[in-house]
VOSE-106665 format. One record per residue (C-alpha): residue in three letters; x, y, z. Coordinates in nm, 3 decimals. Layout:
BEGIN
   miza         X         Y         Z
    Ala         X         Y         Z
...
***
This chain:
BEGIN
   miza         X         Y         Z
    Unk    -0.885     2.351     0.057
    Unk    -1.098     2.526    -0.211
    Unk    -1.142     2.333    -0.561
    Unk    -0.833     2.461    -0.820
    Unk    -1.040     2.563    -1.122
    Unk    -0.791     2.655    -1.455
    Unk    -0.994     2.908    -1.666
    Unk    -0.807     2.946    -2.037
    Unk    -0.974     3.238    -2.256
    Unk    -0.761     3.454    -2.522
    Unk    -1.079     3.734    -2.444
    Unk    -0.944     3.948    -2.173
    Unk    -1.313     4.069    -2.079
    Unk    -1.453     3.695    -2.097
    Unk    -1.190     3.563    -1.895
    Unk    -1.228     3.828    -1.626
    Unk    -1.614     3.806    -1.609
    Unk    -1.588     3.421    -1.566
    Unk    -1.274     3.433    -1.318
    Unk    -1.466     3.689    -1.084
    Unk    -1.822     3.477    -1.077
    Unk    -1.636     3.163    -0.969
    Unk    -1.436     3.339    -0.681
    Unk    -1.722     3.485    -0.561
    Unk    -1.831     3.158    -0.470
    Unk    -1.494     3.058    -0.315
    Unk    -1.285     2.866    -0.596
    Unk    -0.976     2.923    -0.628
    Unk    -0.957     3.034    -1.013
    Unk    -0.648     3.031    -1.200
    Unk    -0.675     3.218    -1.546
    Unk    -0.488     3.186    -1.825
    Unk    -0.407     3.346    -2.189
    Unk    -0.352     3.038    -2.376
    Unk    -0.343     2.714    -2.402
    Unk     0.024     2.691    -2.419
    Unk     0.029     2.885    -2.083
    Unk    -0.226     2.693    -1.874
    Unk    -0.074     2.335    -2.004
    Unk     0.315     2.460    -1.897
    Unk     0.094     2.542    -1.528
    Unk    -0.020     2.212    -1.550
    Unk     0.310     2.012    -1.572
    Unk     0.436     2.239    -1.279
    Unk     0.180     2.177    -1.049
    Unk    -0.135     1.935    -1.139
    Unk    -0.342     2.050    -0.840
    Unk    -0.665     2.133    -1.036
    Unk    -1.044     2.028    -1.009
    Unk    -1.168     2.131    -1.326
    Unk    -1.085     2.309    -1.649
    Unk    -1.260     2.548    -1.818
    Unk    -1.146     2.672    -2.164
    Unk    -1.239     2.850    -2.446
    Unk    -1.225     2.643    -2.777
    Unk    -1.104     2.917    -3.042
    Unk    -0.778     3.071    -2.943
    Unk    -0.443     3.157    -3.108
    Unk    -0.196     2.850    -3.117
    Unk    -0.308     2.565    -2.957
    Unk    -0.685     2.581    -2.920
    Unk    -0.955     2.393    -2.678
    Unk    -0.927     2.082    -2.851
    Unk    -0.567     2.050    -2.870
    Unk    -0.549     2.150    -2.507
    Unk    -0.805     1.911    -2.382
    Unk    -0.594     1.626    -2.573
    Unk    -0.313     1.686    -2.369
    Unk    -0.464     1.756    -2.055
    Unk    -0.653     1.429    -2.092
    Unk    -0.298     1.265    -2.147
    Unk    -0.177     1.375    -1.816
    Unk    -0.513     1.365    -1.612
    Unk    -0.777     1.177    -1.784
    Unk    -1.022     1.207    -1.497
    Unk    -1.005     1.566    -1.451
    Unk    -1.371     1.751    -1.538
    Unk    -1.324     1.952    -1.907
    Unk    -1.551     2.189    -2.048
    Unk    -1.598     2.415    -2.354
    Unk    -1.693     2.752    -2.392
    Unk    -1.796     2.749    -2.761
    Unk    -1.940     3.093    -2.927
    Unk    -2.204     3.222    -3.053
    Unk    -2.486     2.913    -2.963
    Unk    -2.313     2.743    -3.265
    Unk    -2.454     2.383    -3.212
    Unk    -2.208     2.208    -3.436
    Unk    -1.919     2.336    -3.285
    Unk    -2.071     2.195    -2.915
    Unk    -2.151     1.892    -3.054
    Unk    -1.804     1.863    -3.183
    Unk    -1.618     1.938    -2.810
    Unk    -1.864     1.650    -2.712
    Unk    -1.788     1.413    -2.959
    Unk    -1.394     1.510    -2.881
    Unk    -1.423     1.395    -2.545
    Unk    -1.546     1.713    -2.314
    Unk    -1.771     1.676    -2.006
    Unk    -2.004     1.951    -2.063
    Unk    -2.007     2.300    -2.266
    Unk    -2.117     2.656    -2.250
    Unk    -2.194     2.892    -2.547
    Unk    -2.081     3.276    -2.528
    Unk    -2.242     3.483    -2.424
    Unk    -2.184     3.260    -2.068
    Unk    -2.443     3.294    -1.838
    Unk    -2.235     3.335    -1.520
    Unk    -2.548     3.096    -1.316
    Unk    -2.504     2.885    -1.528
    Unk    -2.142     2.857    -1.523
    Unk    -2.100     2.809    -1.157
    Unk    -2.370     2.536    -1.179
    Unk    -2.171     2.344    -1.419
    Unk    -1.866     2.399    -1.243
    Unk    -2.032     2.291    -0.937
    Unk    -2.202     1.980    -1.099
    Unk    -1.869     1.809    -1.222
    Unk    -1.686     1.870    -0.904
    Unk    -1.940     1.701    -0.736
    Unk    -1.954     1.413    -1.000
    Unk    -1.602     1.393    -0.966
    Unk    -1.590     1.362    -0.562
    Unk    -1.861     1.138    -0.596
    Unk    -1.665     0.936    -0.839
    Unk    -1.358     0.902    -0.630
    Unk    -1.535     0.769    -0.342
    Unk    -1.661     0.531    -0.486
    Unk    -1.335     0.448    -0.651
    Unk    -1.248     0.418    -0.323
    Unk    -1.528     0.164    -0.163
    Unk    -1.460    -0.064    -0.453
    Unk    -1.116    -0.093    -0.390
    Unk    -1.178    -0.159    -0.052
    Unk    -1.494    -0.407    -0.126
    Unk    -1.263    -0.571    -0.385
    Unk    -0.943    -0.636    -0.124
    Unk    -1.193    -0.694     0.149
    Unk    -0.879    -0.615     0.448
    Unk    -1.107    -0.606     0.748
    Unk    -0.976    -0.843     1.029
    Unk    -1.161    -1.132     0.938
    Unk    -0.980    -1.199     0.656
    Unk    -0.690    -1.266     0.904
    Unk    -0.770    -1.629     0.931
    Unk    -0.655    -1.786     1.281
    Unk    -0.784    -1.884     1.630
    Unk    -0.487    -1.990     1.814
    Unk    -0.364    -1.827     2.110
    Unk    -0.092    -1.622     1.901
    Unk    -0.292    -1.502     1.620
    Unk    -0.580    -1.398     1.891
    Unk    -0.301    -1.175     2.079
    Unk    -0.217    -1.052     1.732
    Unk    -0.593    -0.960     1.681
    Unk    -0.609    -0.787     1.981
    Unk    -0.290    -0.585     1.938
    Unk    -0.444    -0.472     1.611
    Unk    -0.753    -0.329     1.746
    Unk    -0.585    -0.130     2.002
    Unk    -0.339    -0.024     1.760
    Unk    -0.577     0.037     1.451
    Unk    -0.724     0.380     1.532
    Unk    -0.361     0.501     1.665
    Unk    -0.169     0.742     1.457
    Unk     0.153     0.533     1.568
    Unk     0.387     0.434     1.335
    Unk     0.353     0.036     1.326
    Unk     0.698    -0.215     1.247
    Unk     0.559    -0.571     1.183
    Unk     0.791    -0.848     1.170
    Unk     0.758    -1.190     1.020
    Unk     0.908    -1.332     0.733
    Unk     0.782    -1.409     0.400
    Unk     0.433    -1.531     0.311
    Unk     0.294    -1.508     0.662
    Unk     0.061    -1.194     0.518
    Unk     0.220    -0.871     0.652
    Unk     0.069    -0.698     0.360
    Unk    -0.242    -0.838     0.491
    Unk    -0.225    -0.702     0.827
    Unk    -0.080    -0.340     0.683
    Unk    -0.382    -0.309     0.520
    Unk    -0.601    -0.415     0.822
    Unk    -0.472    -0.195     1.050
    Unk    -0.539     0.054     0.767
    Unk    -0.885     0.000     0.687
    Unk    -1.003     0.007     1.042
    Unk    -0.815     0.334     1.107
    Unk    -0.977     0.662     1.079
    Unk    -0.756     0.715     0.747
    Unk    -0.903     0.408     0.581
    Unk    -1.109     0.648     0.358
    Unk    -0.766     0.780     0.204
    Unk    -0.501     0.587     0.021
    Unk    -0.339     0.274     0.084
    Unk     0.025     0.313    -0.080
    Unk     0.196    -0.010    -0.102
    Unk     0.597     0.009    -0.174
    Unk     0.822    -0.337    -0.130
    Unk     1.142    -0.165    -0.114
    Unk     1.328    -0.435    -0.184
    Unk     1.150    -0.518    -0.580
    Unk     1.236    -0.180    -0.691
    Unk     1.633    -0.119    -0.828
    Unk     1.789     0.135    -0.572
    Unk     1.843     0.417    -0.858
    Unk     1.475     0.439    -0.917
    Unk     1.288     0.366    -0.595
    Unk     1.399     0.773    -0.469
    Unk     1.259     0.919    -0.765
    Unk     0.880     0.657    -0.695
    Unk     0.930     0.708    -0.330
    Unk     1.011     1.120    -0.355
    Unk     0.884     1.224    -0.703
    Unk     1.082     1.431    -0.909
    Unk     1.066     1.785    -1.124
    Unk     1.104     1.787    -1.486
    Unk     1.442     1.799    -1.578
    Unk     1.591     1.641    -1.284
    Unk     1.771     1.384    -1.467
    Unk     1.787     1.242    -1.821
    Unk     1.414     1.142    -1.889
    Unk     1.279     1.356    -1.641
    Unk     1.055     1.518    -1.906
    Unk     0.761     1.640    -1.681
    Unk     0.698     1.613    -1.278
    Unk     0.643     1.347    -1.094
    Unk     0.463     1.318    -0.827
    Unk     0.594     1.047    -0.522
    Unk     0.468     0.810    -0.367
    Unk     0.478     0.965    -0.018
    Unk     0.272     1.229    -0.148
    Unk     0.059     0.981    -0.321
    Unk    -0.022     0.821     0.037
    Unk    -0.093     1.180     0.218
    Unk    -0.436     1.154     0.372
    Unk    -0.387     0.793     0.424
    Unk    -0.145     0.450     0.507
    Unk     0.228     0.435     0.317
    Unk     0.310     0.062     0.395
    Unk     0.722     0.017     0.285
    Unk     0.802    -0.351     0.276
    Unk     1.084    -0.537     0.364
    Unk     1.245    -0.152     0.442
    Unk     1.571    -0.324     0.563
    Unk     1.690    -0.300     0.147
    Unk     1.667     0.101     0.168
    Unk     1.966     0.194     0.093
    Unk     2.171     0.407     0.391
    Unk     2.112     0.734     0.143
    Unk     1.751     0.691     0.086
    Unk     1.735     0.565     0.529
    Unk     1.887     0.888     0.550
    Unk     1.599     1.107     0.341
    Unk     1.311     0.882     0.511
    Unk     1.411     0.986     0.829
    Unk     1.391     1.375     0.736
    Unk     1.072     1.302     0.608
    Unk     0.917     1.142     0.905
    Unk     1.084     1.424     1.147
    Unk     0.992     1.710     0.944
    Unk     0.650     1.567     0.769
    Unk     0.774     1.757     0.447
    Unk     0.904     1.571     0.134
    Unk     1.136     1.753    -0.121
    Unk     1.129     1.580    -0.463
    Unk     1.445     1.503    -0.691
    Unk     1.575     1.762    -0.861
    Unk     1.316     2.026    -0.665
    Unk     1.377     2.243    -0.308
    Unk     1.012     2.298    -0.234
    Unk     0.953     2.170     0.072
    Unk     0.571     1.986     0.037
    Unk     0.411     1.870     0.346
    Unk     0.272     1.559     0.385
    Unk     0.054     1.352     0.643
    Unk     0.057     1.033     0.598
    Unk     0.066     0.715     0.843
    Unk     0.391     0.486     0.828
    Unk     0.360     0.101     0.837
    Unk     0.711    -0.073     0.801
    Unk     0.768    -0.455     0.749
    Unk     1.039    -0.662     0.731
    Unk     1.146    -1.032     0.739
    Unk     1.508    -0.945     0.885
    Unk     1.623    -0.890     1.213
    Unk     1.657    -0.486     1.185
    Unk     1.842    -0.515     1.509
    Unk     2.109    -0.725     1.389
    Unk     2.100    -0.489     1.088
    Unk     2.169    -0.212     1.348
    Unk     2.465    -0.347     1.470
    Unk     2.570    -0.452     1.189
    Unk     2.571    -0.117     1.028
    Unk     2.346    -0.208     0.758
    Unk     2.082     0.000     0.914
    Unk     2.033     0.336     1.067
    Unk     1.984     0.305     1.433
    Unk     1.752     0.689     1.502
    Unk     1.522     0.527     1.220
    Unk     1.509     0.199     1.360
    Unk     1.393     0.404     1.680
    Unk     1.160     0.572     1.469
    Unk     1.020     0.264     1.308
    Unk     0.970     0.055     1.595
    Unk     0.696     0.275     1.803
    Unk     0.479    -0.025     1.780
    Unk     0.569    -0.394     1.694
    Unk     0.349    -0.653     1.568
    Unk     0.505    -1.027     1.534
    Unk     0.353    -1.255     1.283
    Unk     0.447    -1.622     1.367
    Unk     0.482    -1.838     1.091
    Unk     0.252    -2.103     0.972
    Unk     0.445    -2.377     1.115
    Unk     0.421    -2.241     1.459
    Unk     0.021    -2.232     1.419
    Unk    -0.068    -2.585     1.258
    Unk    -0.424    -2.622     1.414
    Unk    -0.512    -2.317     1.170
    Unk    -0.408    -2.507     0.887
    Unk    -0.791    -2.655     0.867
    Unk    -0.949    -2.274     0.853
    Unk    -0.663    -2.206     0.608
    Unk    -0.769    -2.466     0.352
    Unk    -1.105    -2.466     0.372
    Unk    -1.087    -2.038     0.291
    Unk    -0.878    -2.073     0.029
    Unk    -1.086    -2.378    -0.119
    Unk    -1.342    -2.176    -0.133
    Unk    -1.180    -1.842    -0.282
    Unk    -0.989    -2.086    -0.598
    Unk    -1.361    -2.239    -0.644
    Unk    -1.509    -1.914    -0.713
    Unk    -1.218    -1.801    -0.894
    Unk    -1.133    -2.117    -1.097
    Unk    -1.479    -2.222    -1.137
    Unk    -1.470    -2.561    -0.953
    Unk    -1.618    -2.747    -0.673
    Unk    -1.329    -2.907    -0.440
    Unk    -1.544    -2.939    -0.095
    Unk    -1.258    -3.083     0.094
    Unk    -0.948    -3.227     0.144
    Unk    -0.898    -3.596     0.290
    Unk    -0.754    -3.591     0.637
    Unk    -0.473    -3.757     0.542
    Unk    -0.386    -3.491     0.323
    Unk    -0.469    -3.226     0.668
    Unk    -0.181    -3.467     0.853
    Unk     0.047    -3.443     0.596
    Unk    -0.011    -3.042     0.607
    Unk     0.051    -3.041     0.927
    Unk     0.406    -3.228     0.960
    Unk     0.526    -3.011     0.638
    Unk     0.697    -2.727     0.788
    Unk     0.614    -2.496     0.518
    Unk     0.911    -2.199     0.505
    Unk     0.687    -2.014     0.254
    Unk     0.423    -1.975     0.540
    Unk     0.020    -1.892     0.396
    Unk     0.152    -1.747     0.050
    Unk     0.282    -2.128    -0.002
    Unk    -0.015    -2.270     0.136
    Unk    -0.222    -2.060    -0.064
    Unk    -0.072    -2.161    -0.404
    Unk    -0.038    -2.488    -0.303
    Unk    -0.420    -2.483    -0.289
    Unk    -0.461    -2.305    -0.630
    Unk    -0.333    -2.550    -0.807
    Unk    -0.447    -2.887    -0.641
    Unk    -0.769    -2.703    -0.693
    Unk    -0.682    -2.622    -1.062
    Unk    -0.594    -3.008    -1.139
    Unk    -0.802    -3.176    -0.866
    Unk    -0.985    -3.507    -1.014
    Unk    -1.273    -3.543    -0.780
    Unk    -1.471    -3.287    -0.496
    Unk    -1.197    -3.409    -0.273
    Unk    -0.789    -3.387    -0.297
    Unk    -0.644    -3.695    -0.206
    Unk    -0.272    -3.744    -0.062
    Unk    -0.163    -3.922    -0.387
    Unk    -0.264    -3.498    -0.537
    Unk    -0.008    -3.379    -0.319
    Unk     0.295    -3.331    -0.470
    Unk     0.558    -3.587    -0.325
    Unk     0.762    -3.311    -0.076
    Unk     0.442    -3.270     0.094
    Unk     0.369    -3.630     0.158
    Unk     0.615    -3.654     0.403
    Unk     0.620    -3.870     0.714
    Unk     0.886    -3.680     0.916
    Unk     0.741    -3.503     1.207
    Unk     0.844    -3.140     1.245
    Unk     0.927    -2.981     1.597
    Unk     0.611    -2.958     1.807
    Unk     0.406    -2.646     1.797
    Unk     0.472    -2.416     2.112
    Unk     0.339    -2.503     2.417
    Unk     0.029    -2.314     2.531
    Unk     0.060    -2.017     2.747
    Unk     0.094    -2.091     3.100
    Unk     0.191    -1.872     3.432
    Unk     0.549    -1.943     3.457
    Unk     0.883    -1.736     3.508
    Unk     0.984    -1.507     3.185
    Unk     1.297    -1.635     3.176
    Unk     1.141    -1.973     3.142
    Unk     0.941    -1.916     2.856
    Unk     1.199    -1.707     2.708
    Unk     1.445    -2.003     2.750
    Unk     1.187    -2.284     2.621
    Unk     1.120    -2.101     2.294
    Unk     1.520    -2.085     2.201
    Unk     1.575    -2.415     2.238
    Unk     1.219    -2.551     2.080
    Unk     1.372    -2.338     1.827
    Unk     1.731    -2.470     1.791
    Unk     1.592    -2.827     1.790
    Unk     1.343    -2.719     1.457
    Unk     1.662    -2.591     1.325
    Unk     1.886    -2.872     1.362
    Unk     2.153    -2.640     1.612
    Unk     2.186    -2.372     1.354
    Unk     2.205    -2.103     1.556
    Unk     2.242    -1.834     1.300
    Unk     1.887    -1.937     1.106
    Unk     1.733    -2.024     1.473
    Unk     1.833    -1.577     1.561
    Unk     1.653    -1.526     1.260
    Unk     1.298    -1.709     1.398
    Unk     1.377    -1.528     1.662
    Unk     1.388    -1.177     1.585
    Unk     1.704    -1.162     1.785
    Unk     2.069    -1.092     1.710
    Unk     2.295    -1.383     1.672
    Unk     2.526    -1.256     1.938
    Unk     2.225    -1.238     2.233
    Unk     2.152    -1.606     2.144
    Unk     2.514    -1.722     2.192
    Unk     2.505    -1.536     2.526
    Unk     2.182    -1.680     2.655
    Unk     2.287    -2.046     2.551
    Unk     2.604    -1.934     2.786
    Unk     2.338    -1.819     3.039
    Unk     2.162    -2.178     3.030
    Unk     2.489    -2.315     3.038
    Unk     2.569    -2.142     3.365
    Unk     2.263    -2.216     3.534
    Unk     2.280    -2.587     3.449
    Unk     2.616    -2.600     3.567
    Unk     2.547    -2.428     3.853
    Unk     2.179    -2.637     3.946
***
């Protein structure tokens, strides 16, 4: 797609002469009369590279027009045609805040070298926007922390599924990282050099999350007073990640699934149709298949969402990666806190590891903040721990390791490991699950059967 260049000049002549000498190098040039004109363009449609404007012109000149462009696009490349070599008046649109000038009569060489210089300042600018932002979150695999048997078969569905294009449903509930692994899967995919869009569904009031997930057109509703653009759009060229999508609401299920069948995105108040290419991660700590019975949730996007299904077990489930777990997030609340806790006691580890910790990492992870933040010595003690974590009762035993044995077998083993953690309640024991509450109460029936029967 060629660079969008807005050319403003009152000067018919001028204008022309400049608008022909950058199309002949294959911009796509965009003159305008006035200021007024070019900045009404703008709020229509802010696909532009760089502006190029004369400073004196009837109504609103240069300056005025670079103030408000810089309101609505501060990085976007500005120069100044000023006339007549007058030095002042250059120095000036510097001092204002342009990125470069040109004095009439323009040289048109020299005009498509500046041109060309700034776009490429600018490109190189984003991308390395872009590699800080990934340096910064550092989302590669390894900062997945785990080496027991489930979080190496979640490693290894990741890598297969990385590169895909498939649309990825993880499922997990809160705190066990499925941000985290979004953002993996994104940064070793061949999008990762585009945008990671990050949208929990459920933090953002139902009235407003259409108009942030769809954009909207000036005018479309009382404080509408200039486009928006989406976030769908936003994450074209890259990863949209929608958390805990089971609080869309059946309207806004309705418009996501258009959007993923067509690949076109109509924002509020507009009918342009805008394509879009983007990659869909979903998450959610619900069972979406209760939710589909239920009613709560459409079934054809349900369909749509689960192409490929990554579990995330919760921390209780994987206690011998409490050890890795602590020691990582030691060290990350040293750096950032400016301490030097080297350990933690191994009573403290014990005491970890009988807690059955329904925040998962995220509680872990705070937890470790602040024993870090208040710790007395270079090692936290049990008497740090706050007293619900110094508990002596034992939780449920972790699941057993994998084993050849009958489907049904394991399948039967986990639900009733998983009644006993829950004290019988069957209802919060579907929910560890992932299954419906109604398929559990037939399966116990099942087991029932068979035991009868044996």
């Amino acid at each position: 797609m060629e660079p969008v260049i807005y050319l403003v000049d009152d000067d018919e002549g001028s204008r022309d002469a400049m608008r022909r000498a950058l199309e002949r190098v294959g911009y796509d040039v965009r003159p305008f009369v006035s200021g007024e004109v070019a900045l009404a363009a703008l709020e229509e449609d802010d696909r532009v590279d760089v502006v190029v404007s004369d400073v004196r012109m009837p109504g609103m000149d240069g300056y005025e027009l670079m103030r408000r462009v810089r309101a609505l696009m501060p990085k976007i490349p500005f120069l100044m045609v000023t006339a007549y070599a007058d030095v002042e008046e250059a120095v000036a649109a510097l001092q204002e805040g342009a990125d470069d000038y040109l004095t009439k009569p323009v040289k048109m060489q020299e005009l498509r070298r500046r041109v060309e210089l700034h776009l490429d300042r600018r490109l190189l600018s984003d991308e390395n926007r872009r590699l800080r932002q990934r340096l910064e979150k550092s989302y590669g695999f390894e900062e997945i922390i785990g080496h027991t048997r489930v979080m190496e078969e979640l490693y290894e569905r990741m890598r297969v599924v990385a590169p895909a294009p498939s649309t990825v449903l993880i499922v997990g509930e809160s705190g066990t990282g499925k941000e985290l692994v979004a953002n993996a899967l994104h940064q070793n995919s061949p999008r990762a050099d585009g945008p990671f869009v990050a949208v929990n569904c459920g933090a953002i009031p139902g009235e407003i999350l259409e108009s942030e997930l769809f954009g909207h057109e000036r005018g479309a509703f009382t404080g509408a007073h200039q486009r928006r653009i989406g976030l769908i759009e936003t994450a074209s060229g890259g990863t949209l990640f929608l958390d805990e999508i089971s609080e869309l609401s059946p309207e806004l299920q309705v418009k996501l699934l258009r959007v993923l069948e067509d690949r076109r995105v109509v924002r509020v108040g507009g009918s342009t149709q805008i394509p879009v290419d983007f990659r869909l991660v979903a998450a959610t700590n619900r069972s979406l298949e209760e939710w589909v019975r239920s009613g709560r949730f459409r079934q054809d996007l349900y369909y749509r969402l689960k192409v490929v299904t990554l579990s995330i077990p919760p921390l209780r489930h994987r206690v011998d990666d409490l050890p890795l777990l602590v020691q990582h997030f030691l060290k990350h609340y040293n750096e950032q806190l400016g301490r030097s806790v080297a350990s933690v006691h191994p009573s403290v580890l014990a005491a970890f590891k009988r807690y059955p910790w329904q925040g998962n990492v995220r509680e872990l992870r705070n937890l470790i903040e602040t024993l870090v933040l208040f710790a007395h010595s270079e090692e936290i003690q049990l008497e740090d721990l706050p007293a619900e974590y110094r508990s002596t009762t034992a939780p449920a035993p972790p699941p057993a390791e994998w084993e050849p044995r009958p489907m049904a077998d394991i399948e039967k083993e986990a639900i009733l490991r998983t009644l006993d953690f829950t004290s019988g309640h069957r209802a919060r024991a579907a929910q560890l699950l992932g299954i419906g509450l109604r398929t559990l109460q037939r399966k116990l029936k099942e087991y029932g059967e068979i035991t009868k029967n044996s």
